[in-house]
Structures are given as structure tokens and as C-alpha cells.
C-alpha positions in Angstrom: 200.2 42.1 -125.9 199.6 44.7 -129.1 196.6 44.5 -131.0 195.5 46.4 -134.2 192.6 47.9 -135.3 191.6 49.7 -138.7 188.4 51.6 -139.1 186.8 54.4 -140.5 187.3 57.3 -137.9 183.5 58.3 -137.1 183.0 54.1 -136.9 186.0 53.2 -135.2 185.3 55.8 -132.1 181.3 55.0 -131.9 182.3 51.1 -131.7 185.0 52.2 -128.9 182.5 54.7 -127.2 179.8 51.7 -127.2 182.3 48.6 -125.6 183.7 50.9 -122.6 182.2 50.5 -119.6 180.5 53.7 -118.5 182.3 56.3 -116.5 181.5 57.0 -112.7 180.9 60.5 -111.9 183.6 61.4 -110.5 184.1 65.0 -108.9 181.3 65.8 -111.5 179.3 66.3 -108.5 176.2 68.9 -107.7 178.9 70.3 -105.3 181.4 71.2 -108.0 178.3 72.2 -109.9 177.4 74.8 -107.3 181.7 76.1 -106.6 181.7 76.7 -110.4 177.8 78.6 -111.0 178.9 80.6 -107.6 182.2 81.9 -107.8 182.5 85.2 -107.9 185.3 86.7 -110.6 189.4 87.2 -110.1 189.4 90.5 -108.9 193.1 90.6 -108.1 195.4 93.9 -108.7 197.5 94.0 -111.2 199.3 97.3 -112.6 198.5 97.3 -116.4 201.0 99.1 -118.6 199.6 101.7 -121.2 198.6 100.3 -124.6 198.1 96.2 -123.2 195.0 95.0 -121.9 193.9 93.0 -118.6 192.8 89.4 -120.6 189.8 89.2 -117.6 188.8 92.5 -119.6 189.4 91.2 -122.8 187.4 87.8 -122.0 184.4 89.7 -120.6 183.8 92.0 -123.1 183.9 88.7 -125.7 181.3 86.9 -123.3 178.9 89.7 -123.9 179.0 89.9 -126.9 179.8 86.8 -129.0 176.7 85.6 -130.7 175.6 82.7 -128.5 175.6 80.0 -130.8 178.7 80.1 -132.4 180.8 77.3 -131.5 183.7 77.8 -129.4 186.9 76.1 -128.8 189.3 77.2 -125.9 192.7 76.1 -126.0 195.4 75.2 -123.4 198.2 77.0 -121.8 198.3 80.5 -119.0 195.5 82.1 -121.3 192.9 79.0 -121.4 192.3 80.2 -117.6 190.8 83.4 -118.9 188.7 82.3 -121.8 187.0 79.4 -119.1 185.4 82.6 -117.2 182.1 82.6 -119.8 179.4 81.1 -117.3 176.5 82.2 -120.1 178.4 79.6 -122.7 176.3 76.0 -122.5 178.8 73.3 -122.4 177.4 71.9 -125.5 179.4 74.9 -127.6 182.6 75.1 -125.5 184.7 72.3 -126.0 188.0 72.7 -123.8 191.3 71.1 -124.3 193.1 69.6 -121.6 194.5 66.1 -123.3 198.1 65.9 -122.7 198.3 69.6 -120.8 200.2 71.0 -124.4 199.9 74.1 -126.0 199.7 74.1 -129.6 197.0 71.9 -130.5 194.1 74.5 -130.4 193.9 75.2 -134.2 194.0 71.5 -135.4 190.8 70.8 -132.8 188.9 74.2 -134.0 189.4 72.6 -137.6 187.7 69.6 -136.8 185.2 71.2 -135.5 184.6 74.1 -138.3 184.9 70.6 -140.7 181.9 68.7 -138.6 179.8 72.3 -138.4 180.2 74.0 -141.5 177.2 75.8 -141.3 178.7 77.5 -138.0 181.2 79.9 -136.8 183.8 78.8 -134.7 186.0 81.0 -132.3 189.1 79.1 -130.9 190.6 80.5 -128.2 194.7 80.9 -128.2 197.4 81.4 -126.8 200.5 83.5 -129.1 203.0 80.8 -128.5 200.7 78.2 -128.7 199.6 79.6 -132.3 203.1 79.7 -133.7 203.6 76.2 -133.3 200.9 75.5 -135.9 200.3 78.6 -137.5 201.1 77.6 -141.1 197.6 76.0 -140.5 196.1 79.0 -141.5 196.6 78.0 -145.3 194.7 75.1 -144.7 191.8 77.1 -143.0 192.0 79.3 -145.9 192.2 76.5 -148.5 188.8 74.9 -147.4 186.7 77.9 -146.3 186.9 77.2 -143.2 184.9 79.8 -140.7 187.4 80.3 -137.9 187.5 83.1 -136.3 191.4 82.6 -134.4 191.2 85.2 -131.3 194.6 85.3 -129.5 195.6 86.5 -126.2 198.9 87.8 -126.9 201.3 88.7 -123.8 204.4 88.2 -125.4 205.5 85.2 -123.8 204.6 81.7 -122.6 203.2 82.6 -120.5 202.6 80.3 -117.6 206.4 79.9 -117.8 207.1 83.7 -117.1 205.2 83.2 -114.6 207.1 80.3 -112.9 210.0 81.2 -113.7 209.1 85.0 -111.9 207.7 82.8 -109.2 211.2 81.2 -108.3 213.4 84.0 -109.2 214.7 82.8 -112.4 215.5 84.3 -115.6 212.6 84.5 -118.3 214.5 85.5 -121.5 213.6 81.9 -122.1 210.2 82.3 -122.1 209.3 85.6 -123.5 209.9 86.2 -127.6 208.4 89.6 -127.9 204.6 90.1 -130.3 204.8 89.0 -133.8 202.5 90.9 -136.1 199.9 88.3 -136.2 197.4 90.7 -137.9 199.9 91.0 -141.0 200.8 87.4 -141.1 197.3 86.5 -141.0 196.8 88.7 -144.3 200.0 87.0 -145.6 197.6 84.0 -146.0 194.5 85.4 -147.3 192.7 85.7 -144.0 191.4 89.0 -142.3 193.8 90.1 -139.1 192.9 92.6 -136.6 195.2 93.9 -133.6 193.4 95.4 -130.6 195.2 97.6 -127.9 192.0 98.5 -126.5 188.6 97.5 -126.6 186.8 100.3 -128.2 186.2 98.7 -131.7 185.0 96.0 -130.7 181.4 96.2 -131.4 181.8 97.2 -135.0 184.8 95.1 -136.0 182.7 92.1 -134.8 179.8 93.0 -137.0 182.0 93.4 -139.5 183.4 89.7 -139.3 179.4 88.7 -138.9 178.8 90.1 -141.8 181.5 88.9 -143.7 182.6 85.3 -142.4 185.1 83.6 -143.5 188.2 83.4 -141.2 190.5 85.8 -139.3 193.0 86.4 -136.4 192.5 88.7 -133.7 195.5 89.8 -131.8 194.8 91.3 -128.3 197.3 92.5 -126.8 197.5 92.0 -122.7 199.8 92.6 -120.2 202.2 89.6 -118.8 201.7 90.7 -115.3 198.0 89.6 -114.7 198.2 86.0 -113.2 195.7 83.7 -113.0 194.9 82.6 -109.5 195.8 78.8 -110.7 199.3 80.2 -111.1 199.3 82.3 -108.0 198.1 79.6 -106.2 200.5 76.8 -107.2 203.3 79.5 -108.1 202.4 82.5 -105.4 204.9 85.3 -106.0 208.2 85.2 -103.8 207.8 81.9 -103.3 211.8 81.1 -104.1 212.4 83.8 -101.1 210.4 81.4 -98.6 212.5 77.9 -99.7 
């Protein structure tokens, strides 16, 4: 049978909220409490090639120094791995994405967000292919003042695909499209766009946003050979030389 309801939004989802039955905890058990607070960081190889970052880098430098109550919103796809490592972040200013396992709907939830907290910064967290999917968006987060700050890991590629596809010795032309000048398109619509090959500025280009506000796109670029131990564990290297 279909049935059809029409409400405000806000209304509609409280009323919803309110008549289902409450949720058992699941694997939200002290256990998995204890794995996650005790796990000790990737620290996996991998040969970096000059002028491209290692995202683990990248991520840690952002956990220490990210004001601590800016809201934060970390998208889905290869990269979301890296931007989860921020143990100091309360849950209660992380919101993470996993509904429907897609990429490309980061920047539509940071907007919701930035709308319900105006009075607060938001940082989402993005993948580059997952970005261009939506990335005319960025007129709209310019168009209502929006504070976003949109910080990319860029590797070039989608990439938990390269990395299957690596996995079981396939071709990746498929999967990798090269690094877009997201810094200049960002200034193509009004916004403030940074690219960072290394992590020296930073400190000041940080202040600098905190100081100004607003919205802007920061473009890191990191190497497409550092894989997440997700990946490696449900895609370990050389696996197509095993089958």
C-alpha cells in the first residue's frame, strides 16, 4: 500500500522521530567504544612523490589546529577514511555521511548545516570527484553567505576505485581525471581558493580565513598511493595474482 504525507520539514521529521520505536544499541557497544578511543594510527609505508602530500599528514595537521568548535562535516568516498582519524572532535560537531555509500552529496549536507548554524563555521570534508559533481553549488554558498570552509583532498582520481581497480590488475584511466584548478574555480565564483602542496602555510592561511569568514576551497594536494587500511583490507594489493 502507498501512503502520503505533507508537512513542514522541521515538523514532518520530529513527528517521524517521535512514532518510531526506539533503536536497540546495536554494535554501539562500550567494546566498539574502547577499539575506536584505542587504536593506535595507520602507520603504513607508502612512497610519496615530491610536491603531493600523505592525506594522514594533511588530516593531522587540520586536527590540531581547527578551532574546536567549528562545525564539521565529513563526506564520503576513499578520502572520508582520513578525515574520521580526529579523536579530539566531540561527536556532537562531526556529522559523517554514510546514507546510500555515494560520493557527491557532501556540499548539499554542509549547506544545511551552515543554514541551521549561521552563527558558525563549517568545514566539510571532500573528496575532488566527489566535489565536481556538485560544484556549481558554490554560487549558492556564495549567494546566501554561507560560512563554508570546502577543504578537499585532491589525488587526482576516485579514488577508492584506483585503488580497486590497482587491486585486481585492471586499468584505471577510468578512474583517474587529472587536478582541476579548484583554487581558481573557486575564485570564478566569488569565493577565496587556496592550493597546498605542503603544509607550511598552514597556520597563517588559517588565521587568515578566521579572520575573514566567509567561504573558500582548499585544495590539498596528496598522493594516490597512500591506501586506507579499509581498502587494503578488503582490496589488499596483488590480490588479482592470488585468484
Amino acid at each position: 500500500s502507498r501512503h502520503h504525507l505533507r508537512a513542514d520539514a522541521r515538523l514532518g521529521a520530529e513527528a517521524l522521530t517521535a512514532a518510531l520505536p526506539a533503536r536497540t544499541k546495536m554494535w554501539r557497544t562500550e567494546a566498539m567504544a574502547s577499539r575506536i578511543r584505542d587504536s593506535k594510527p595507520d602507520s603504513h609505508v607508502f612512497e610519496i612523490e615530491p610536491g603531493l602530500l600523505d592525506p594522514r599528514d594533511a588530516v593531522e595537521a587540520l586536527e590540531n589546529r581547527l578551532p574546536a568548535d567549528w562545525e564539521l562535516v565529513n563526506s564520503s568516498g576513499h578520502c572520508s577514511w582520513f578525515f574520521a582519524q580526529m579523536p579530539s572532535r566531540p561527536n556532537e560537531r562531526f556529522l559523517t555521511i554514510r546514507e546510500f555509500g555515494a560520493i557527491g552529496n557532501g556540499i548539499s549536507f554542509s549547506m544545511g548545516v551552515a543554514a541551521a548554524r549561521p552563527d558558525r563555521t563549517v568545514v566539510l570534508f571532500d573528496g575532488d570527484g566527489s566535489l565536481m559533481m556538485h560544484i556549481q553549488e558554490l554560487e549558492t554558498i556564495k549567494r546566501h553567505g554561507m560560512n563554508i570552509l570546502i577543504i578537499l583532498m585532491n589525488d587526482g582520481a576516485y579514488g577508492s576505485e584506483v585503488h580497486k581497480l590497482r587491486s585486481e590488475g585492471l586499468p584505471e584511466d577510468g578512474s583517474v581525471f587529472g587536478r582541476p584548478d579548484f583554487a581558481a574555480i573557486a575564485r570564478g565564483f566569488g569565493l577565496d581558493g587556496q592550493t597546498f602542496k605542503s603544509l607550511d602555510d598552514l597556520p597563517r592561511r588559517l588565521e587568515e580565513f578566521t579572520k575573514r569568514g566567509g567561504a573558500a576551497v582548499w585544495d590539498f594536494h596528496v598522493s594516490d598511493k597512500v591506501v586506507s587500511p579499509t581498502i587494503r583490507r578488503a582490496h589488499p594489493p596483488g590480490k588479482h595474482a592470488k585468484a
